[in-house]
KEKE-3310 file (N, C-alpha, C; in steps of 0.2 Angstrom, whole numbers, plus 5000, padded with zeros to 4 digits):
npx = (4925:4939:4949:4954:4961:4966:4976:4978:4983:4988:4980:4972:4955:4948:4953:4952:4941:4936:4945:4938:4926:4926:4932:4920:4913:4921:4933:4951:4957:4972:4983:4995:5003:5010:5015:5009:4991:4979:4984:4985:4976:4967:4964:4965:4955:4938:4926:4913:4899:4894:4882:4877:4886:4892:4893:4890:4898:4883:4883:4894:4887:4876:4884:4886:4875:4869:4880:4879:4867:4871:4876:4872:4870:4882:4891:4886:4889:4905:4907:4902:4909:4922:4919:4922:4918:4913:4907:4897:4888:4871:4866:4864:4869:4870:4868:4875:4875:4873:4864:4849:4855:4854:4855:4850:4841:4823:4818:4825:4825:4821:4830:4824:4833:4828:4827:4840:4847:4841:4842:4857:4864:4877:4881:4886:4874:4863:4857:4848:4847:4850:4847:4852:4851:4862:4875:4889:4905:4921:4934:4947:4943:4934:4945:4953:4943:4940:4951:4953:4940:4945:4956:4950:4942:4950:4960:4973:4987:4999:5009:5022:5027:5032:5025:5034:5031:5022:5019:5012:5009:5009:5000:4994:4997:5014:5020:5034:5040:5046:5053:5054:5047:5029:5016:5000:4981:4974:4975:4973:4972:4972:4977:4976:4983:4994:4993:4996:5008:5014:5022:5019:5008:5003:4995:4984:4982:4985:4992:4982:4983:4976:4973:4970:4963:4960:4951:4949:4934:4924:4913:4901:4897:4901:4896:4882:4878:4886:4895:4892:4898:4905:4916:4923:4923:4917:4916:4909:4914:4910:4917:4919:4929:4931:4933:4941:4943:4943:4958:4962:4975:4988:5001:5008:5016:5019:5017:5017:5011:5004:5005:4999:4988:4980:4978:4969:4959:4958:4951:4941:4932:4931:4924:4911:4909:4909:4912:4923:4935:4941:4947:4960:4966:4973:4976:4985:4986:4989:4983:4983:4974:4966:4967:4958:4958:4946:4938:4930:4932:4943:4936:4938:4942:4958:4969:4977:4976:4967:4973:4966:4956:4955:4954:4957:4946:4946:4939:4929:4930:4929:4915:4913:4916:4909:4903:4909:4918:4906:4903:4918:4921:4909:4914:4927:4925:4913:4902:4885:4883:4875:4877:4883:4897:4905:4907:4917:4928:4946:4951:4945:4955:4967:4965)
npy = (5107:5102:5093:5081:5071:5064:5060:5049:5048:5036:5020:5012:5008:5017:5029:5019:5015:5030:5030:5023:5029:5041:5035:5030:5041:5050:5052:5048:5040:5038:5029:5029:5020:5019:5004:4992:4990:4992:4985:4992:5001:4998:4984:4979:4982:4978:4979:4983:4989:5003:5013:5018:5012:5019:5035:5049:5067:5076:5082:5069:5058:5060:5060:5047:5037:5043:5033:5021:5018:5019:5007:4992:4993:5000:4988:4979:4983:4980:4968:4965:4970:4965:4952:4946:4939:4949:4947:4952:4954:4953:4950:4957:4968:4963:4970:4969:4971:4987:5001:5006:5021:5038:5041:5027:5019:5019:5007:4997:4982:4975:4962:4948:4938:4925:4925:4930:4919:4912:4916:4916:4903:4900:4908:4913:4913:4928:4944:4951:4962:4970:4973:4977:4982:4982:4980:4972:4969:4962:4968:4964:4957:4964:4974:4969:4964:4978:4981:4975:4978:4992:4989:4983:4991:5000:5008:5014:5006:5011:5002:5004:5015:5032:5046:5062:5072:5090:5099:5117:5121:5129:5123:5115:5099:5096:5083:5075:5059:5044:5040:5048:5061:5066:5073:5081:5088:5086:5083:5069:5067:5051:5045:5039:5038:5042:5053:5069:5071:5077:5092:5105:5108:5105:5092:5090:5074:5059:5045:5032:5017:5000:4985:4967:4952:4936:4924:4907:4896:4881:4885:4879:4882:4894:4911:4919:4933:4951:4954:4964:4974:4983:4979:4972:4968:4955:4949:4939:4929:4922:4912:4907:4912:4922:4937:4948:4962:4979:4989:5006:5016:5027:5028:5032:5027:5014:5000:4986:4970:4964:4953:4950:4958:4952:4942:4948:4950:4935:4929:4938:4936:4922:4923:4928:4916:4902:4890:4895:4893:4879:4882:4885:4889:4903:4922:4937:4955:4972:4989:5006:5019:5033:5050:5064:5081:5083:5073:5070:5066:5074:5080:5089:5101:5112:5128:5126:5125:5111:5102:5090:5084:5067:5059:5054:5046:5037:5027:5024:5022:5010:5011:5023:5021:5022:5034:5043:5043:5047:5058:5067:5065:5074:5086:5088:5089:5099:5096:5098:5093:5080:5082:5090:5097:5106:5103:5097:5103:5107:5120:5122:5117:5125:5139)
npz = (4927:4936:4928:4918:4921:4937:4950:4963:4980:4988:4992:4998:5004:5003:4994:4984:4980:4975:4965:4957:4957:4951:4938:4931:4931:4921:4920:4921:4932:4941:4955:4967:4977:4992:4996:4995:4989:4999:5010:5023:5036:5030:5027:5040:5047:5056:5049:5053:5050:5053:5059:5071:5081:5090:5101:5088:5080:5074:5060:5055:5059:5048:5038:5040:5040:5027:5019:5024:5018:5004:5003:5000:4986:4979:4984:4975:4965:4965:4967:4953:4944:4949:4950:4960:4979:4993:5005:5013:5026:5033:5046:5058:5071:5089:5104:5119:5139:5139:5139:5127:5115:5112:5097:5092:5078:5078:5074:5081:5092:5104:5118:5125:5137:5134:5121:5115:5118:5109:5097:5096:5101:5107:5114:5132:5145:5146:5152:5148:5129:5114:5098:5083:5065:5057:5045:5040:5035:5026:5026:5021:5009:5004:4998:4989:4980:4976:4971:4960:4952:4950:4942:4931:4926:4921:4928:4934:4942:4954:4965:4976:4977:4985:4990:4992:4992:4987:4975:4970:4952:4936:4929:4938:4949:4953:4959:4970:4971:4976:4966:4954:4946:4945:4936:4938:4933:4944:4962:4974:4991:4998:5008:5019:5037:5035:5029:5033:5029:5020:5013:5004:5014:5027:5039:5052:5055:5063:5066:5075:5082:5081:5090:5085:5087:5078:5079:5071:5069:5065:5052:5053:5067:5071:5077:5072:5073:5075:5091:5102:5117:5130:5131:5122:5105:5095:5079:5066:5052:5036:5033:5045:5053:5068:5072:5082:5093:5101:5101:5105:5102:5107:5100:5091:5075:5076:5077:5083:5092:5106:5114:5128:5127:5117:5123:5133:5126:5119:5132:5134:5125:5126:5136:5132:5123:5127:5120:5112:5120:5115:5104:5093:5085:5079:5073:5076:5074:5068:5064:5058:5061:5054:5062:5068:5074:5080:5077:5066:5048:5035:5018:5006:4994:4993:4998:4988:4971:4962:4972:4983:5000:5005:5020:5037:5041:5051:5064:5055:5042:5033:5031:5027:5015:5002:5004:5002:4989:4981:4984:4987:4971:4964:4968:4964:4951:4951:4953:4959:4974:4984:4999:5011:5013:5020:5034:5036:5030:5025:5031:5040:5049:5044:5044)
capx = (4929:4946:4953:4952:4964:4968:4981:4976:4988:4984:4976:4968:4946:4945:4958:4952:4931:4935:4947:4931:4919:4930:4934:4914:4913:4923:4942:4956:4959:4978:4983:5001:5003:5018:5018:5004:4985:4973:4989:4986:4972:4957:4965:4967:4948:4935:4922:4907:4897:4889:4883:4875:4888:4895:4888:4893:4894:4877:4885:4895:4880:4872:4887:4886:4870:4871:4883:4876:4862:4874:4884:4870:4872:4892:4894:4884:4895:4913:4906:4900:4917:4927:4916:4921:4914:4917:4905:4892:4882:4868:4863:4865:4874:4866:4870:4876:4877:4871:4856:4850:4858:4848:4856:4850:4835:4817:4817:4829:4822:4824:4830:4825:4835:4827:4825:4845:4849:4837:4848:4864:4864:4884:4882:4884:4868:4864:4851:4847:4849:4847:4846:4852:4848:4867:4879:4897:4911:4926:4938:4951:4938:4934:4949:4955:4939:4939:4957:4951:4936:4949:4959:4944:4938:4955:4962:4983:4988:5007:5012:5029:5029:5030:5026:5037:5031:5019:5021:5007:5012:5007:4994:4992:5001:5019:5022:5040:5040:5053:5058:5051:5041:5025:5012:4993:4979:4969:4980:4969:4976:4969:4983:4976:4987:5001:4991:4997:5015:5015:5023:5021:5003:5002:4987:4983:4982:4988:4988:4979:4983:4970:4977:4965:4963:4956:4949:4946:4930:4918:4908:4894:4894:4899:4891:4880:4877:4891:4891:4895:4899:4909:4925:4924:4918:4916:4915:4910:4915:4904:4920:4920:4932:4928:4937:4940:4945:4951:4961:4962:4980:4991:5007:5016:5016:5022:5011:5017:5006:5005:5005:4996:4981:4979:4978:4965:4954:4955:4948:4934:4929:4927:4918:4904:4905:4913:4915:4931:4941:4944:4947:4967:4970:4974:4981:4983:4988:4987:4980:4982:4968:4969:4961:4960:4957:4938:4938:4928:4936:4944:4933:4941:4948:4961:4969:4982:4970:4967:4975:4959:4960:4950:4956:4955:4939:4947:4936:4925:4933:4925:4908:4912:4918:4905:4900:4917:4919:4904:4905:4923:4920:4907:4918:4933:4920:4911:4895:4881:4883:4870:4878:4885:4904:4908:4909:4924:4934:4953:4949:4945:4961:4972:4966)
capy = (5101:5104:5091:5075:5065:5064:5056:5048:5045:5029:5012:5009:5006:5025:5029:5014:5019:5036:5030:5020:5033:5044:5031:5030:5051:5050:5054:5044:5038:5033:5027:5029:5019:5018:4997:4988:4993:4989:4983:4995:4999:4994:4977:4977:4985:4971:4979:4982:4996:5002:5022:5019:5010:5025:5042:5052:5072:5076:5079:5063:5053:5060:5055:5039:5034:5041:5029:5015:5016:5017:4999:4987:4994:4998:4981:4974:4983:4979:4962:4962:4971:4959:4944:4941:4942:4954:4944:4958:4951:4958:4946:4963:4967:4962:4973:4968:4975:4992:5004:5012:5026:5043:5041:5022:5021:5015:4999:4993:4980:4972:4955:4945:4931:4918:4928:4929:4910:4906:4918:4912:4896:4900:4913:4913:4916:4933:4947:4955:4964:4975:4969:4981:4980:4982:4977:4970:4966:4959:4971:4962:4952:4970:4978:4963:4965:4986:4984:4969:4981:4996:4986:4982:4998:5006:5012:5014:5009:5010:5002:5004:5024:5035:5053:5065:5081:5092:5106:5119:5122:5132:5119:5106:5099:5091:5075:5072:5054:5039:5035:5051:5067:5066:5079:5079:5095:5085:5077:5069:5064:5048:5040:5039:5039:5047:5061:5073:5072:5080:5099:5109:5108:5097:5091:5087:5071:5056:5037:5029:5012:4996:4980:4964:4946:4933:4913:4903:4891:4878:4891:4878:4881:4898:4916:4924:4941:4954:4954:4972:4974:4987:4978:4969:4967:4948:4951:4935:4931:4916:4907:4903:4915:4929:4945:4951:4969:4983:4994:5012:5017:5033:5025:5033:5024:5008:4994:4978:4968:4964:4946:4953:4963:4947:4937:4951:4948:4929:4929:4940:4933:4916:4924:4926:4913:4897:4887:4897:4887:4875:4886:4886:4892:4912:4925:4945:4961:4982:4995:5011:5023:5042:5052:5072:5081:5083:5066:5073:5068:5080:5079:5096:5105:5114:5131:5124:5122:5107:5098:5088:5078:5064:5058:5057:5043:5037:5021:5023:5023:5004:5012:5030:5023:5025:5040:5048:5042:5050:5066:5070:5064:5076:5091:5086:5090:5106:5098:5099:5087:5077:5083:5096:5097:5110:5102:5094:5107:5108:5127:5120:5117:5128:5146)
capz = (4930:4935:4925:4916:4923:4944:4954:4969:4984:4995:4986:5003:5002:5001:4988:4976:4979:4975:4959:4953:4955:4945:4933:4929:4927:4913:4921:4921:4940:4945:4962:4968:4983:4997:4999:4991:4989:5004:5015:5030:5039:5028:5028:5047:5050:5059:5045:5056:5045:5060:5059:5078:5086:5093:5097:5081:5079:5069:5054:5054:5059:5041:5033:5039:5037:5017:5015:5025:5011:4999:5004:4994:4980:4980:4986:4971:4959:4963:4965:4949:4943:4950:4950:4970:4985:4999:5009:5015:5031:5035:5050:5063:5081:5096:5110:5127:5143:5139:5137:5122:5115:5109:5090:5090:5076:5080:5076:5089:5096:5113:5117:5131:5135:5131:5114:5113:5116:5104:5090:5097:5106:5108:5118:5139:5147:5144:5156:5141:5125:5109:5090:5078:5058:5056:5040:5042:5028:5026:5023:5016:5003:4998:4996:4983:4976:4974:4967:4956:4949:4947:4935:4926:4926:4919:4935:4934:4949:4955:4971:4980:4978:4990:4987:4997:4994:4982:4972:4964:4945:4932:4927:4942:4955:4952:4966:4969:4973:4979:4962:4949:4948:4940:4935:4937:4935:4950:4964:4980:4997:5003:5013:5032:5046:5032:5024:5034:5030:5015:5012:5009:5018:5032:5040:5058:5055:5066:5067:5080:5084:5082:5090:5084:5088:5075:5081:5065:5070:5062:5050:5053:5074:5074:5078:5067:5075:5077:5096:5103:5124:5133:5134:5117:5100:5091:5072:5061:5043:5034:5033:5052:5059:5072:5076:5093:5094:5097:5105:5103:5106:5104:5099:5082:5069:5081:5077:5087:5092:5112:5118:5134:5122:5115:5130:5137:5119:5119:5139:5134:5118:5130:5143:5129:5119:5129:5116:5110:5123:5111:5098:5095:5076:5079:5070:5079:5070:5071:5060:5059:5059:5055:5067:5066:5082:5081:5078:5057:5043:5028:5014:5006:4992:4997:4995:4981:4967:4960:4977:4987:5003:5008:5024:5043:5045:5061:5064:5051:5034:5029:5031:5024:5009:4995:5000:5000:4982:4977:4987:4981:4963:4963:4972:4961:4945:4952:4951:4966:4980:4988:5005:5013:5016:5025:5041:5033:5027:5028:5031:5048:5053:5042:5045)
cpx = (4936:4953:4952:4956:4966:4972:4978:4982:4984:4980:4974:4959:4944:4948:4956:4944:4934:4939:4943:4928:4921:4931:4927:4912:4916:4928:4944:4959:4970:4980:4991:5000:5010:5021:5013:4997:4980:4978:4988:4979:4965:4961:4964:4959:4944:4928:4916:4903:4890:4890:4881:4879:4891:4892:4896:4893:4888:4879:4888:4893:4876:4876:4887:4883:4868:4875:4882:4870:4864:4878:4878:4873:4879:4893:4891:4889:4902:4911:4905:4905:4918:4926:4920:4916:4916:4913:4902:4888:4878:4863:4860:4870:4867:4872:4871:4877:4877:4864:4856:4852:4852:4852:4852:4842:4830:4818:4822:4826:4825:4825:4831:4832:4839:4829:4836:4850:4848:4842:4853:4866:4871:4887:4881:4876:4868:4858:4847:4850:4845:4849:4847:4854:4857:4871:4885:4899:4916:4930:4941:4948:4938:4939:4952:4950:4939:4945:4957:4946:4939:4951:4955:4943:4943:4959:4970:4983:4997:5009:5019:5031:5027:5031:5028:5034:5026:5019:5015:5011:5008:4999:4992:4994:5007:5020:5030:5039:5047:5056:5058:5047:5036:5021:5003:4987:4975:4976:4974:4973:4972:4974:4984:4980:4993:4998:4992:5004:5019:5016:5021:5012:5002:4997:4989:4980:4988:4985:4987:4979:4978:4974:4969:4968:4960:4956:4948:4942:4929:4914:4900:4891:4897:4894:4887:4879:4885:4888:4894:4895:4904:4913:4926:4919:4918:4911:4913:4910:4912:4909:4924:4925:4928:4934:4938:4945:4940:4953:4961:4971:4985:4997:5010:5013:5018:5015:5013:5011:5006:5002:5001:4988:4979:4975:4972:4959:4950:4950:4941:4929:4926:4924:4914:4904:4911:4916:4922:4935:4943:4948:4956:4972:4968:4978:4980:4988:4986:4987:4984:4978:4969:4965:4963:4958:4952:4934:4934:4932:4938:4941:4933:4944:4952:4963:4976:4976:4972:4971:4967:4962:4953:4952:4954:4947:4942:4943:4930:4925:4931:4919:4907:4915:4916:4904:4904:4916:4915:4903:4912:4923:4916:4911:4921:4931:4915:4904:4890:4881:4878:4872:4883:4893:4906:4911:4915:4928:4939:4952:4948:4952:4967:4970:4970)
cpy = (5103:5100:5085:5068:5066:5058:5055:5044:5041:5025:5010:5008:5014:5027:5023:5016:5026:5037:5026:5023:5037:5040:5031:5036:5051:5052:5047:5044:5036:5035:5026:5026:5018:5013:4996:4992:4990:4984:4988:4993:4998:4990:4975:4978:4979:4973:4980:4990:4996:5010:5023:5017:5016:5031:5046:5062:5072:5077:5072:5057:5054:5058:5048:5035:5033:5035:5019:5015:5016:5010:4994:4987:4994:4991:4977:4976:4982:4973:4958:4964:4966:4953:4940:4942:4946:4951:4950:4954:4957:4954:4953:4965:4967:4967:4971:4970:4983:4995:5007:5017:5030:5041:5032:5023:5016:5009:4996:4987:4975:4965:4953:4939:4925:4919:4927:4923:4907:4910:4917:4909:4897:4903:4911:4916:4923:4937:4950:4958:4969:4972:4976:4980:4982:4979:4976:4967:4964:4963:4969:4960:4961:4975:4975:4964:4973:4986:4980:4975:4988:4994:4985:4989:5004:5009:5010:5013:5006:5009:5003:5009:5027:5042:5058:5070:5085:5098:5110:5120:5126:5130:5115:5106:5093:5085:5075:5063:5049:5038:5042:5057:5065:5072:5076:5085:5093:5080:5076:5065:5061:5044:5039:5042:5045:5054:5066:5074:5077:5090:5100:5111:5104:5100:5088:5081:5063:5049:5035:5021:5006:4990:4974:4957:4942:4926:4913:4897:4887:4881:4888:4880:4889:4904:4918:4931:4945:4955:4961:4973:4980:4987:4976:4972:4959:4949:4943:4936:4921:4911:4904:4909:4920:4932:4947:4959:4974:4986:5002:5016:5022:5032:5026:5029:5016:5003:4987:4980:4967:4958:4948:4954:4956:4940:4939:4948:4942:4928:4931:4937:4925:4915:4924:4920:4906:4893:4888:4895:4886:4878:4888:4890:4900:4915:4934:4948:4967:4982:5000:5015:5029:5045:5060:5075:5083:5079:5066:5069:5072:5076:5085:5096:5109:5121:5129:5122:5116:5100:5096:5084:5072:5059:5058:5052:5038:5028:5017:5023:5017:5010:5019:5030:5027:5030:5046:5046:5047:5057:5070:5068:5072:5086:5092:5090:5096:5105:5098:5094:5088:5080:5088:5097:5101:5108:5099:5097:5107:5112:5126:5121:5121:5137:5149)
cpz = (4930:4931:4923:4919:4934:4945:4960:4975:4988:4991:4995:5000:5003:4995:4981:4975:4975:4966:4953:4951:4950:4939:4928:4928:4923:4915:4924:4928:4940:4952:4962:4977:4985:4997:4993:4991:4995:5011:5022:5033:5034:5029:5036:5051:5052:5053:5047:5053:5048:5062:5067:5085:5093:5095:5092:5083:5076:5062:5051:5054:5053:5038:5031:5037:5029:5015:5019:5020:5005:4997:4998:4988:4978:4981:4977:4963:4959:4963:4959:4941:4943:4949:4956:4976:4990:5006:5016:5020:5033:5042:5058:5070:5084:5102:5117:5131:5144:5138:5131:5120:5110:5100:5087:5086:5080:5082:5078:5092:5103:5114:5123:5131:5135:5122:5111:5112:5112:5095:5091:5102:5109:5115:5127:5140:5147:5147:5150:5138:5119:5102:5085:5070:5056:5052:5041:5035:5030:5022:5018:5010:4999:4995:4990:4978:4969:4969:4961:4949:4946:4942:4930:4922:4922:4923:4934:4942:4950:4961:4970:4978:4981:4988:4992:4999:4989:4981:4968:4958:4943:4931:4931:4947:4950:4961:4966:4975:4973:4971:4954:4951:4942:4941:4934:4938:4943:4954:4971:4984:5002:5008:5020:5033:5041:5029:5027:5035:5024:5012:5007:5015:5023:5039:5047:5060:5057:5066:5074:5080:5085:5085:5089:5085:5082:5078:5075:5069:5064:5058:5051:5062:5078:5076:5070:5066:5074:5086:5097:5113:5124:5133:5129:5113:5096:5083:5068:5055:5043:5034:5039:5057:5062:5073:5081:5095:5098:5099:5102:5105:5104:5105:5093:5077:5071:5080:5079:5094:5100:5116:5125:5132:5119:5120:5133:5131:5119:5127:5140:5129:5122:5132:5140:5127:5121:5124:5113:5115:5120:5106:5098:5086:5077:5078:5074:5072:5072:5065:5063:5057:5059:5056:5066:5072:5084:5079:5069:5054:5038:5023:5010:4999:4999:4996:4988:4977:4965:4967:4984:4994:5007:5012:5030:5045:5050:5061:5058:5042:5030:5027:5025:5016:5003:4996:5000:4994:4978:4978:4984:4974:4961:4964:4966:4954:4945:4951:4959:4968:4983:4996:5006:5018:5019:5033:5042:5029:5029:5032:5038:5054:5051:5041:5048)
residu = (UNK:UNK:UNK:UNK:UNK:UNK:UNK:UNK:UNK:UNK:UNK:UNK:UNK:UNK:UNK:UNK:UNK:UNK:UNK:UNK:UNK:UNK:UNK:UNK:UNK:UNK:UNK:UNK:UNK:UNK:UNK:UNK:UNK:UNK:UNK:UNK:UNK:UNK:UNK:UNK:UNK:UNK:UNK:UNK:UNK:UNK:UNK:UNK:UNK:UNK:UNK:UNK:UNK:UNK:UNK:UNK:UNK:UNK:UNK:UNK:UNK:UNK:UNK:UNK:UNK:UNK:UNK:UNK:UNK:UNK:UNK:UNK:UNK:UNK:UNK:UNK:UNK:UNK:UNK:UNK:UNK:UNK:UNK:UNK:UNK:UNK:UNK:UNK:UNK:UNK:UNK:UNK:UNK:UNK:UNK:UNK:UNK:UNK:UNK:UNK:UNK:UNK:UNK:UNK:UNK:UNK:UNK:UNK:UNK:UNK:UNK:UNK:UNK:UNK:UNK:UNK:UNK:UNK:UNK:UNK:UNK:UNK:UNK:UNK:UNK:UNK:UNK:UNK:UNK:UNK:UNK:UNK:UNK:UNK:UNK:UNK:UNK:UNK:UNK:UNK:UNK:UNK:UNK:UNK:UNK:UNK:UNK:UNK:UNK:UNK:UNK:UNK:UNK:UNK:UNK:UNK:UNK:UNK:UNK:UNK:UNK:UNK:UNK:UNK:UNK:UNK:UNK:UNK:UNK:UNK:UNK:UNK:UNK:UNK:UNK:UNK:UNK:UNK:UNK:UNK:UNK:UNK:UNK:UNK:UNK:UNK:UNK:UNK:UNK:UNK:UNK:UNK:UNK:UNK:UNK:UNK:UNK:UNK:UNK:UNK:UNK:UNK:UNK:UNK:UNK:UNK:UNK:UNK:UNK:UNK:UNK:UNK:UNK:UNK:UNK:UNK:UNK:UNK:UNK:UNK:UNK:UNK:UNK:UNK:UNK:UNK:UNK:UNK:UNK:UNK:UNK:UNK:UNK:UNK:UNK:UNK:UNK:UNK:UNK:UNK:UNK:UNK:UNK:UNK:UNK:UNK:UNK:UNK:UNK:UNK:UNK:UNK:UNK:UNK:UNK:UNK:UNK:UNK:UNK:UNK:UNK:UNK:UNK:UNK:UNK:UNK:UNK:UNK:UNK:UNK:UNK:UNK:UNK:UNK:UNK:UNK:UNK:UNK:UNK:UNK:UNK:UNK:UNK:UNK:UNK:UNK:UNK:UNK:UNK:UNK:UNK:UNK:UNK:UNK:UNK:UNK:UNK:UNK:UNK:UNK:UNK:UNK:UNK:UNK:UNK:UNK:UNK:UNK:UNK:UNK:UNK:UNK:UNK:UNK:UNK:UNK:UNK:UNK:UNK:UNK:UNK:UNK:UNK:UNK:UNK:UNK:UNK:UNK:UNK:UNK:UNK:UNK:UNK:UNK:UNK:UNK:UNK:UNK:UNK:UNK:UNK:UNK:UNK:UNK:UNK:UNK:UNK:UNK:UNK:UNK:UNK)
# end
């Protein structure tokens, strides 16, 4: 084990998993955050824990899937940590306006529809569709929750620190941060769209822009599916609102929001589902997502001993939490991991 105590940078839903799983191996987790914990892009994320929505690399697609079998379970211990909900649906996506894809599993099933009317009356008439066994969460619920269950669990956690710079030592790594240096034999780098600012190693890693719409409905008359189309996605949460995202957009660190993009969103979101005319209680918002240029994530030591980076899941860092948690916990400790990191080495980008 390299050491008993670890620092982790970013209190985002990667950074608080991974100072749980740690917390439960028997070291001492602390989390040093920039602002607050679960403030950026998890909080901003629409939450759809959807390893098919996409085509994947092949490796990416194993990850995903591991940690898609990991969410039950995860999900039933921070809740049972924190004693909240994070409001885990497992109703599914329906597919619209496209054809299957080679990564989707089996039991896909087809929907005429008559068959899609009868699951969501809300919806415009529809030529057809696909039905997939698909999990959705509520970011934010979970982020409150994981950092609820940290607390519980022991987990130090220090917002409104920013850590400028890091240093190998004799024993560890030194952090020089906005207010103090601290010391720690383990330091790990979850901090998105910002993990690669950090000297003296810096990572090819950059934020990518989400813009997102939210309608607040009736919970008794709105969707239950995740809807999924070409030009949209329509996210529900049990307590009536829906989602409407998302852009992908290569703009810095710039996150306003775009009275226009919003405008495109509500328009589409009504062309499925009419009833949202009505619909006048809306709040928009950006993310940032951090993206690497083989679109992978870092899941990596590095060549600084004791310095790890678990970073870089782009769209999918809801989904890919648990099993980054347990993947670097395991790395961190030297013991054998259930999957095969390589494909996710720094070493990728830093030879």
């Amino acid at each position: 084990m390299s050491g008993r105590e670890a620092i982790i940078i970013g209190g985002g839903i990667i950074g608080l998993s991974l100072a749980l799983e740690l917390q439960k191996s028997g070291m001492r987790a602390r989390i040093l955050e920039k602002s607050q914990p679960g403030n950026e892009a998890s909080s901003a994320a629409a939450g759809m824990l959807a390893p098919w929505i996409e085509e994947m690399p092949v490796a990416l697609q194993s990850l995903a899937l591991r940690s898609f079998d990991l969410y039950p379970r995860f999900v039933r211990e921070v809740e049972n940590l924190s004693g909240m909900s994070v409001d885990l649906r497992d109703q599914g996506t329906i597919f619209l306006g496209m054809q299957p894809r080679a990564s989707w599993p089996s039991n896909v099933s087809y929907l005429s529809s008559s068959a899609i009317a009868r699951l969501e009356p809300l919806l415009a008439p529809q030529t057809s569709g696909y039905l997939l066994k698909e999990l959705s969460i509520d970011p934010r619920a979970l982020s409150t929750a994981l950092l609820e269950a940290a607390r519980r669990s022991g987990v130090e956690i220090v917002p409104q620190t920013d850590v400028t710079s890091i240093s190998p030592t004799a024993n560890g790594i030194s952090l020089a941060t906005s207010t103090r240096t601290v010391h720690s034999p383990v330091v790990v780098n979850c901090s998105g769209a910002w993990a690669g600012a950090f000297k003296p190693m810096a990572l090819p890693i950059r934020p990518v822009k989400g813009q997102m719409l939210c309608l607040t409905t009736d919970p008794r008359l709105g969707l239950q599916h995740v809807i999924y189309t070409n030009d949209v996605y329509l996210v529900p949460r049990s307590d009536g609102r829906i989602l409407i995202g998302a852009t992908a957009e290569e703009a810095g660190f710039d996150k306003t929001v775009h009275p226009q993009v919003m405008e495109q969103f509500r328009n589409a979101a009504i062309k499925l589902v009419p009833s949202l005319l009505a619909v006048r209680r809306e709040t928009s918002w950006s993310g940032l997502r951090p993206a690497t240029p083989d679109g992978l994530p870092i899941l990596s030591s590095t060549s600084i001993p004791g310095y790890y980076v678990a970073s870089g899941h782009f769209r999918n860092g809801i989904l890919l939490a648990p099993v980054t948690a347990r993947a670097m916990t395991k790395l961190i400790q030297g013991a054998p991991g259930e999957i095969d990191l390589t494909p996710f080495s720094a070493t990728r980008f830093l030879r």
